[in-house]
C-alpha positions in Angstrom: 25.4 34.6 -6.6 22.2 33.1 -4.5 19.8 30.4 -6.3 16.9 28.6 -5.5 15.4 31.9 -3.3 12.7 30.0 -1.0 9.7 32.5 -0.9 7.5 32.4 2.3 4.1 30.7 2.2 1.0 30.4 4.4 2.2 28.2 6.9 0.4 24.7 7.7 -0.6 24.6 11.3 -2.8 22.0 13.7 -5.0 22.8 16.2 -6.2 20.7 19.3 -9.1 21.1 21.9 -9.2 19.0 25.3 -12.4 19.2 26.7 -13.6 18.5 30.6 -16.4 15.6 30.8 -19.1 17.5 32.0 -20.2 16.0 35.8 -22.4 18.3 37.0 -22.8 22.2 37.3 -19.9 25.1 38.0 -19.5 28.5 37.5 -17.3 30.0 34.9 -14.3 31.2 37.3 -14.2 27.4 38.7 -14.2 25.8 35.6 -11.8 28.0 34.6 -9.5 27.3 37.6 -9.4 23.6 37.1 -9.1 24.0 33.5 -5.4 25.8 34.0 -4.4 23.3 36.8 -4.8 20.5 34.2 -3.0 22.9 31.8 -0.2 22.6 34.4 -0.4 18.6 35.8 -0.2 17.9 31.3 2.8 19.9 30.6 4.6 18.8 33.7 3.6 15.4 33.3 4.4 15.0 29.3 8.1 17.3 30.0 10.5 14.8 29.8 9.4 13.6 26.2 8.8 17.7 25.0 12.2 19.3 26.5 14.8 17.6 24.1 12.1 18.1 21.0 13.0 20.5 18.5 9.9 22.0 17.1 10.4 23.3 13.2 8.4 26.7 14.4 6.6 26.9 17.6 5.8 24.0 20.2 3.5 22.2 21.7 1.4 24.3 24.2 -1.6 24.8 25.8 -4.0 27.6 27.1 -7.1 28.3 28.5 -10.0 29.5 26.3 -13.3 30.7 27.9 -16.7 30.0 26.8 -17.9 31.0 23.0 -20.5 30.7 20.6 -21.7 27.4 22.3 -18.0 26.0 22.8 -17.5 25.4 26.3 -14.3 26.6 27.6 -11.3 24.4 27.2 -7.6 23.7 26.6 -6.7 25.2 23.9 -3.5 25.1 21.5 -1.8 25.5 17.7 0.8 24.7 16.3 2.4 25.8 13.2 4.4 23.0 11.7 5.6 24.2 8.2 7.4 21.6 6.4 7.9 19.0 8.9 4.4 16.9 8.8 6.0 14.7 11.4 5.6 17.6 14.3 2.1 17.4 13.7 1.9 13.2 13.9 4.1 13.9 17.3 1.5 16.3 18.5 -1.3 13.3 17.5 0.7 11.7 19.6 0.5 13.8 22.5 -2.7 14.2 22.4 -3.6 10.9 22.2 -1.8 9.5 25.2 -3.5 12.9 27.3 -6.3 11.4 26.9 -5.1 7.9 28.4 -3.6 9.5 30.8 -6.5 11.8 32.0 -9.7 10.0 31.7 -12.0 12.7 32.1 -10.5 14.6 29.1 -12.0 14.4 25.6 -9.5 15.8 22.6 -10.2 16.9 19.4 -7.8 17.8 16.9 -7.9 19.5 13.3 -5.1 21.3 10.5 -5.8 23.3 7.7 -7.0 20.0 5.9 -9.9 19.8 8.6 -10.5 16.4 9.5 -7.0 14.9 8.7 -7.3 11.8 10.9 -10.6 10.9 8.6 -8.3 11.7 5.6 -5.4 9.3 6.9 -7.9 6.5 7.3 -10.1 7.3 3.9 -10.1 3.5 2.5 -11.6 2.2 5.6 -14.3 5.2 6.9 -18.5 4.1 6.8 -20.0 5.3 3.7 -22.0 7.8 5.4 -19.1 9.6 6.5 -18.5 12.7 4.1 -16.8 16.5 4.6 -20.2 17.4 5.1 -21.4 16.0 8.0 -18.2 15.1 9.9 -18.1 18.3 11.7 -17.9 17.6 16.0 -17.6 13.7 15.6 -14.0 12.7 15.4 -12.8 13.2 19.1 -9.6 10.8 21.2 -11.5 9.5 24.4 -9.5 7.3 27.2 -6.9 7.0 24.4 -8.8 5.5 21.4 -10.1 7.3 18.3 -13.6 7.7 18.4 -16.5 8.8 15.8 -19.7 10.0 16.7 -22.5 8.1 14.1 -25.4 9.5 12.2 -28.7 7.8 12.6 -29.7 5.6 9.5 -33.6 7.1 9.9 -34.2 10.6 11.8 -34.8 9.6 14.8 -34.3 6.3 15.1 -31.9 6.6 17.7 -32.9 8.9 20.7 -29.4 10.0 22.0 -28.2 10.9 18.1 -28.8 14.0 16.8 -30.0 14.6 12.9 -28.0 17.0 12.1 -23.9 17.5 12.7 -23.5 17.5 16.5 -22.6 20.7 18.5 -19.7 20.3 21.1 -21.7 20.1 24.2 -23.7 17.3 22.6 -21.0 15.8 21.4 -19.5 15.6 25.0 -22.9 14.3 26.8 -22.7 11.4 23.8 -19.4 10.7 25.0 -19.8 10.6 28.5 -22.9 8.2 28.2 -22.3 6.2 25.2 -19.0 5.8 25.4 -18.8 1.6 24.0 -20.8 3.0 21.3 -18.7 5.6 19.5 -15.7 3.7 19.1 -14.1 4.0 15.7 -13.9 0.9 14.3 -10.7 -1.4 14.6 -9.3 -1.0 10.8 -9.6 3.2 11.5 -7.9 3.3 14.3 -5.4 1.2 13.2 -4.5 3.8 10.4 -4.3 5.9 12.9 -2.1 4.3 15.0 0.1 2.8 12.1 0.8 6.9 11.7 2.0 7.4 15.0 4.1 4.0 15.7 6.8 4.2 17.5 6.5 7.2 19.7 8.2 8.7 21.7 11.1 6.6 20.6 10.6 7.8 17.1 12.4 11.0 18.5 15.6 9.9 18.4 15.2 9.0 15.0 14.3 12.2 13.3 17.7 13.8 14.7 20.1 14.4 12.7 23.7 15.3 14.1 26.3 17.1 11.8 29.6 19.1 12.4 29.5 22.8 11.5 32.5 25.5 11.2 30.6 28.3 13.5 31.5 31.5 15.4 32.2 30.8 19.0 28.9 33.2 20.5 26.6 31.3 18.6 28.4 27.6 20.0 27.5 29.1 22.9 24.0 29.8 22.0 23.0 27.1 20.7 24.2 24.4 24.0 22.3 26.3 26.4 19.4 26.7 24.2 19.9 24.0 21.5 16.2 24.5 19.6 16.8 27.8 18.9 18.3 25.6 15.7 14.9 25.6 14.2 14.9 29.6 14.3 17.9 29.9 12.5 17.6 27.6 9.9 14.2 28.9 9.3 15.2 32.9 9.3 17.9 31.8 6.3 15.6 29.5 4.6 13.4 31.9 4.4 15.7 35.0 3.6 14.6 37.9 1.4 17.2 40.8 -0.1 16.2 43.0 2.9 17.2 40.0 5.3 20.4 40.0 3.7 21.4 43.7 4.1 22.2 42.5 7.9 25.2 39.7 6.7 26.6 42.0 4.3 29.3 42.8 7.4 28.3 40.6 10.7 28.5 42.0 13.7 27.4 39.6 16.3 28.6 36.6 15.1 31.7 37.1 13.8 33.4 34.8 11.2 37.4 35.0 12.4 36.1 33.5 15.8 34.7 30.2 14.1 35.1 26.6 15.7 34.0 23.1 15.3 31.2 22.0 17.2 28.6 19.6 16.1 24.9 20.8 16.2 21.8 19.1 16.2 18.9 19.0 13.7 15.8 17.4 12.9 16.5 15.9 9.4 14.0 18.4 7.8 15.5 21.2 9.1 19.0 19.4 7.7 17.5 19.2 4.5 16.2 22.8 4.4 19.7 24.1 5.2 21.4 21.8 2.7 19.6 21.9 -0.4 20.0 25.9 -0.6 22.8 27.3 -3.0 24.2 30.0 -1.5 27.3 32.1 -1.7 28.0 34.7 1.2 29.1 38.3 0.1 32.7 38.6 -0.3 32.2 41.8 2.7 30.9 39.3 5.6 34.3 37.6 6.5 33.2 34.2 5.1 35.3 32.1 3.2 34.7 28.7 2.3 37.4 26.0 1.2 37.4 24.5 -2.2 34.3 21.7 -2.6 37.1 18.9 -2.7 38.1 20.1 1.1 37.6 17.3 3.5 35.3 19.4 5.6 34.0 21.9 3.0 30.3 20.7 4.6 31.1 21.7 8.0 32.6 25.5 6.8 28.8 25.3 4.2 26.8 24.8 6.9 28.0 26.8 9.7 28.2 29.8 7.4 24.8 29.1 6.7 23.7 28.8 9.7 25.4 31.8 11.1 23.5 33.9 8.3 20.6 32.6 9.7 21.1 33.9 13.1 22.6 36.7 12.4 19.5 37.6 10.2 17.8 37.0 13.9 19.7 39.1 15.7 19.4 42.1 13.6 15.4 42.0 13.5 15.9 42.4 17.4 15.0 46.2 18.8 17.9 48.1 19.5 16.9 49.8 22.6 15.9 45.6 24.0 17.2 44.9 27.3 17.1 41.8 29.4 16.1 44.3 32.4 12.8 44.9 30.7 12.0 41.4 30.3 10.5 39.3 33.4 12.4 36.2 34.3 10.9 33.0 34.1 10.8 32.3 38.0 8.7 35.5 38.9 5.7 33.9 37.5 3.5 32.4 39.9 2.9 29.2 37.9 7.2 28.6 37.7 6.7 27.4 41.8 4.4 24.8 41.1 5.6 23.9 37.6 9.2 23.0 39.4 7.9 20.9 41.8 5.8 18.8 39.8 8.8 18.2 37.7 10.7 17.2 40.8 8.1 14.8 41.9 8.1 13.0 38.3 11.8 12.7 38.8 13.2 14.7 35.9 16.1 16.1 37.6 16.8 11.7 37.9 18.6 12.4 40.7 21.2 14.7 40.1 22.5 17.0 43.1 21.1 20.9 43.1 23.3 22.7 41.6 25.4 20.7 39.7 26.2 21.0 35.9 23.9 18.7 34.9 21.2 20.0 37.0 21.5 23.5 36.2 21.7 22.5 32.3 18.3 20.2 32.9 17.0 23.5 34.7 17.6 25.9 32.0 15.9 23.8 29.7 12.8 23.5 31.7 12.7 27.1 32.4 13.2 27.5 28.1 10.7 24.5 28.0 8.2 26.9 30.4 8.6 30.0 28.5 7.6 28.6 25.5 4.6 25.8 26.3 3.2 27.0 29.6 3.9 30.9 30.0 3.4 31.9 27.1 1.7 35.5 26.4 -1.9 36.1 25.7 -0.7 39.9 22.3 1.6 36.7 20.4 3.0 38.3 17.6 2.4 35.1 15.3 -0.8 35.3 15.7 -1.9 38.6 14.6 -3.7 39.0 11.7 -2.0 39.9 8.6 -3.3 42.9 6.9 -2.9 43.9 3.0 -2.8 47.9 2.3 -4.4 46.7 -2.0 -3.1 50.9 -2.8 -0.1 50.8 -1.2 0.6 47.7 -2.9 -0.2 49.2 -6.4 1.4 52.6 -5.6 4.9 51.3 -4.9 4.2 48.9 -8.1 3.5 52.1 -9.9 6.9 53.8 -9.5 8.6 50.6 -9.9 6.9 49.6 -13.7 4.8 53.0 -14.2 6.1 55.9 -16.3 9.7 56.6 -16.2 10.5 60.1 -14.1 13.6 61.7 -13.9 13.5 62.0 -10.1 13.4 58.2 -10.0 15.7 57.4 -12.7 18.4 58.5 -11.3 20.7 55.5 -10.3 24.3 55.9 -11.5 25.1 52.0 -11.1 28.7 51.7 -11.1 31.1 49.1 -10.7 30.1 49.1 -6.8 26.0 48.4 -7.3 26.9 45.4 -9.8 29.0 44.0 -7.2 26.3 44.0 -4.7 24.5 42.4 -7.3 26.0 39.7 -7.7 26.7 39.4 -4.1 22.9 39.1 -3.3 22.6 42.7 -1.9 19.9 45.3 -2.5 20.6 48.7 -4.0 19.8 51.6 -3.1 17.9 53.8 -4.7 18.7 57.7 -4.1 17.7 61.1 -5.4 19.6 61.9 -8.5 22.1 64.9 -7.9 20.8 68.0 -10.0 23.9 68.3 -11.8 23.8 64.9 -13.0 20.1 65.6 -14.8 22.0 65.7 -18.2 24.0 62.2 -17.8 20.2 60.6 -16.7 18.6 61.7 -20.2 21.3 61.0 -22.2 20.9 57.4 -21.0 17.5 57.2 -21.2 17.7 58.6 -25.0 19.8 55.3 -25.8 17.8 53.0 -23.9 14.5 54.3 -26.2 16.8 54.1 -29.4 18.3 50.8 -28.6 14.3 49.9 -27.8 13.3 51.5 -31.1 16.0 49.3 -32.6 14.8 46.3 -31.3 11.2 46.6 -32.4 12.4 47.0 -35.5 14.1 43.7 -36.0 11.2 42.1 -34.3 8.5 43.6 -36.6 10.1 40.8 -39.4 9.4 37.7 -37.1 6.0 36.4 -35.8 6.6 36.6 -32.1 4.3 39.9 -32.6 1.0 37.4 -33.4 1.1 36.1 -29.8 0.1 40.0 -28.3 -3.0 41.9 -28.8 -2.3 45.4 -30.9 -4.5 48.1 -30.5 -4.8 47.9 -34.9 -6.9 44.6 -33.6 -9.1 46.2 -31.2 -9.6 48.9 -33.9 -10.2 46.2 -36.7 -13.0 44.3 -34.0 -14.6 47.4 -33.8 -15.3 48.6 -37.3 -16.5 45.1 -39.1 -17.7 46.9 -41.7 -14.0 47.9 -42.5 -12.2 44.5 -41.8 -11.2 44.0 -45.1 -9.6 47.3 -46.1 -8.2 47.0 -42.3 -5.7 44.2 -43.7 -4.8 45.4 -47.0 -3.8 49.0 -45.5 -1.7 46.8 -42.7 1.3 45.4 -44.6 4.2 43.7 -42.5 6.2 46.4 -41.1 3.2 48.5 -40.4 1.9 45.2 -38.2 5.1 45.0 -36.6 5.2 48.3 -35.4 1.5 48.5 -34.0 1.5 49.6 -30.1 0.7 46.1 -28.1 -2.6 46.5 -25.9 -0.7 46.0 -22.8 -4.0 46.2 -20.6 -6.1 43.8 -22.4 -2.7 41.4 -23.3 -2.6 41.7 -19.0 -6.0 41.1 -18.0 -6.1 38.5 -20.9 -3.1 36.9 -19.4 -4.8 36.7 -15.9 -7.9 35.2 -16.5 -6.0 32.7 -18.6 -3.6 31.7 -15.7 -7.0 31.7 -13.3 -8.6 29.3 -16.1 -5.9 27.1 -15.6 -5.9 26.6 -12.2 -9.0 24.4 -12.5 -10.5 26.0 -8.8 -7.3 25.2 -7.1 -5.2 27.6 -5.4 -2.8 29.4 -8.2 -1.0 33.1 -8.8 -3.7 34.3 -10.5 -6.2 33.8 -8.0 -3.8 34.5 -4.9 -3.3 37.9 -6.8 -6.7 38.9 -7.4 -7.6 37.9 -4.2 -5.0 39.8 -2.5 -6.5 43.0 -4.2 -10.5 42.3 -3.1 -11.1 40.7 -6.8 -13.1 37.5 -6.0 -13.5 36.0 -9.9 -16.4 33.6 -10.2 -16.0 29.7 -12.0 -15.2 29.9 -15.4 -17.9 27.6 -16.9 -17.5 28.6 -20.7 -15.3 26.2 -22.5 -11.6 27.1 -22.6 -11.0 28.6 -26.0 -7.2 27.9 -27.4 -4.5 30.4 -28.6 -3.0 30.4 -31.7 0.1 29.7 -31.3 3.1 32.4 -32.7 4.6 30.6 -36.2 8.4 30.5 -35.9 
């Protein structure tokens, strides 16, 4: 049996902008044109320290964005990190030493927090600085962290704007006042305290462990050693329906397992080893007793296998490699490959040779991923919520009980996949087997009637809402004869309010919460409920008496 289930969240992502100094007037089509050969001369030029990096979900990149809503066009890029904060400090990083390396470039750079270079430096920003008016001034120029001020007096200084800057103001500011919008020494040296040590810092957050896997995926994994990240994250993030697929493996097969050592960022380590998991007894995996010298190898390649093998079967079936375009036929692969040639990242190695052909598939794995990437990308479409499909499917799951869908004949065989993780399957009840279906839902309601019985002589009943309550709220003028009629086993058996007891329930949770993000409100929210602040004081429940 599975524990410790992770459940997928909103992912934390960062976003960065690198802007061209304005220096006089061009049309859109040439701005855009030198826009995408920067896109190319960064990426080449910053290769050697992004190849061996393994990204926890998707890499660094960059892409042109044309002009809108008063943002001039730019490189553009995002990132979804996850649980690994330190891809994002990387990417700071990055962009950072852009910057230094491209004069004429101005950066800014943003995550779901908004300004989280302001909040890393807190104890040491001006006093006028706030969330309110730090929109467009935090931008890396010629390397350095800069911020944009706000005039003491409006209009005391000419070249500062009242109000929040746009972007092209911003950008004119920086071009002309450049020694004047320097952040000052203590914030950038939070800053820089964050990111100390790159890109030697690399190294570091690898973490290299032996693993008992199935020869194909050996194979995957040394010609296209990040893929890691995937797999790790597709078990980590498993569901019942993801599990369906490693009930019997076919792609990666257990009986063809061998010792290979993999590589991992320690997060991704950490995700894979803190997870409890037994395989199902069906998939072929067997693991050695805990006291086995290398019961951690056999733990985490079966883990790992499930991960890819969870991969694999959210592939298409009709997929072919024929119907996807190879990485050379692009017309920015050319260029791309000789730029990496002339910054020596092939150091010398003859054409052709192992080496060189393994440094060349992970440029062309490196290209795919940063540079050619596709405009229609999947992880960015917006995710829709069908609110009555939703309630529908909840309604024949907890709604009134129908014979049509009541008609699971769980045998031996379904409490074995249940314990085995699995899924079962619900099917239409056979005709003949109506009878067998109502004599077991005739003992369930007697073994239900039973219960409330032996309830009705403990308090546990004080801590629901009956309708006898609602009735007794409603006629004041009978309260008192209300509670000599109600002796104790007529109480006990009084039908609970189940819709107030839930709505009650809700807006308690969401009164908890306190304005932060919670399951109440993520619920309600979900459906198109938007509650407003609760700003009556929070009345207390009487607790049930034992």
């Amino acid at each position: 049996m599975e524990e410790n289930m992770k459940l997928a969240t909103v992912e934390d992502a960062v976003e960065y902008r690198l802007f061209l100094i304005p220096d006089g007037p061009r049309d859109a089509e040439e701005h855009k044109e030198i826009l995408q050969k920067y896109i190319e001369r960064i990426m080449t030029q910053f290769a050697p320290m992004l190849v061996h990096y393994i990204w926890q979900n998707q890499p660094f990149n960059l892409k042109y964005k044309p002009e809108k809503g008063g943002v001039p066009a730019h490189m553009f890029g995002m990132t979804k990190f996850g649980d690994n904060i330190e891809d994002e400090w990387f990417i700071v990083y990055i962009v950072k030493q852009i910057t230094k390396e491209f004069p004429e470039l101005v950066a800014r750079i943003e995550d779901n927090d908004g300004e989280f270079l302001l909040i890393e430096a807190a104890d040491y920003l001006p006093k006028w600085l706030d969330p309110d008016n730090s929109a467009n001034r935090v931008f890396f120029y010629h390397g350095e962290l800069c911020i944009i001020p706000a005039p003491r007096k409006p209009g005391a200084v000419s070249w500062l704007p009242t109000t929040p800057p746009t972007i092209p103001q911003a950008l004119n500011i920086i071009s002309t006042h450049p020694e004047k919008i320097l952040a000052s020494e203590s914030v950038r040296a939070a800053v820089n305290r964050r990111i100390r040590g790159y890109p030697e810092k690399i190294q570091a957050s690898l973490h290299r462990a032996h693993c008992f896997l199935p020869a194909g995926l050996v194979a995957v994994l040394k010609q296209r050693p990040r893929l890691v990240a995937a797999g790790v994250q597709a078990f980590y993030l498993r569901d019942p329906i993801d599990l369906r697929a490693c009930r019997i493996f076919k792609t990666f097969l257990p009986e063809t397992r061998i010792m290979t050592s993999v590589t991992f960022t320690k997060c991704l380590y950490a995700q894979l080893m803190q997870q409890r998991f037994m395989p199902d007894r069906r998939s072929g995996f067997k693991l050695p007793p805990p006291s086995h010298p290398q019961y951690r190898a056999h733990e985490l390649g079966m883990k790992l296998a499930h991960g890819f093998e969870i991969l694999c079967s959210k592939c298409h079936p009709h997929f072919s490699d024929s119907k996807k375009s190879p990485v050379t036929s692009s017309p920015l692969w050319a260029g791309f490959l000789d730029s990496l040639k002339k910054n020596d990242y092939f150091k010398g190695l003859i054409e052709g040779s192992a080496q060189y052909q393994e440094r060349l598939e992970m440029a062309k794995n490196y290209f795919q991923l940063s540079v050619n990437r596709p405009e229609r990308d999947p992880s960015e479409t917006p995710i829709t919520f069908d609110a009555d499909s939703f309630l529908n499917y909840f309604d024949k799951i907890l709604g009134k009980l129908q014979p049509e869908s009541d008609s699971d004949d769980q045998d031996e065989e379904d409490f074995e996949s249940l314990e085995s993780d699995d899924d079962l399957d619900f099917e239409t009840q056979e005709p003949g087997e109506e009878a067998s279906v109502k004599g077991t839902l005739d003992d369930l309601k007697s073994y239900m009637a039973q219960m409330d019985r032996e309830l009705a002589h403990t308090s546990i009943g004080k801590s629901f809402t009956t309708q006898k309550q609602m009735e007794s709220l409603a006629q004041t003028t009978n309260s008192n004869s209300d509670e000599e009629d109600s002796g104790a086993g007529d109480s006990g058996m009084t039908p609970v309010d189940v819709d107030l007891n839930l709505v009650s329930n809700i807006l308690e949770s969401y009164s908890s919460q306190a304005g932060l993000a919670g399951p109440a409100s993520n619920l309600l929210q979900s459906m198109g409920v938007q509650l407003p602040d609760n700003t009556d004081p929070r009345p207390t429940r009487k607790p049930a008496e034992d």
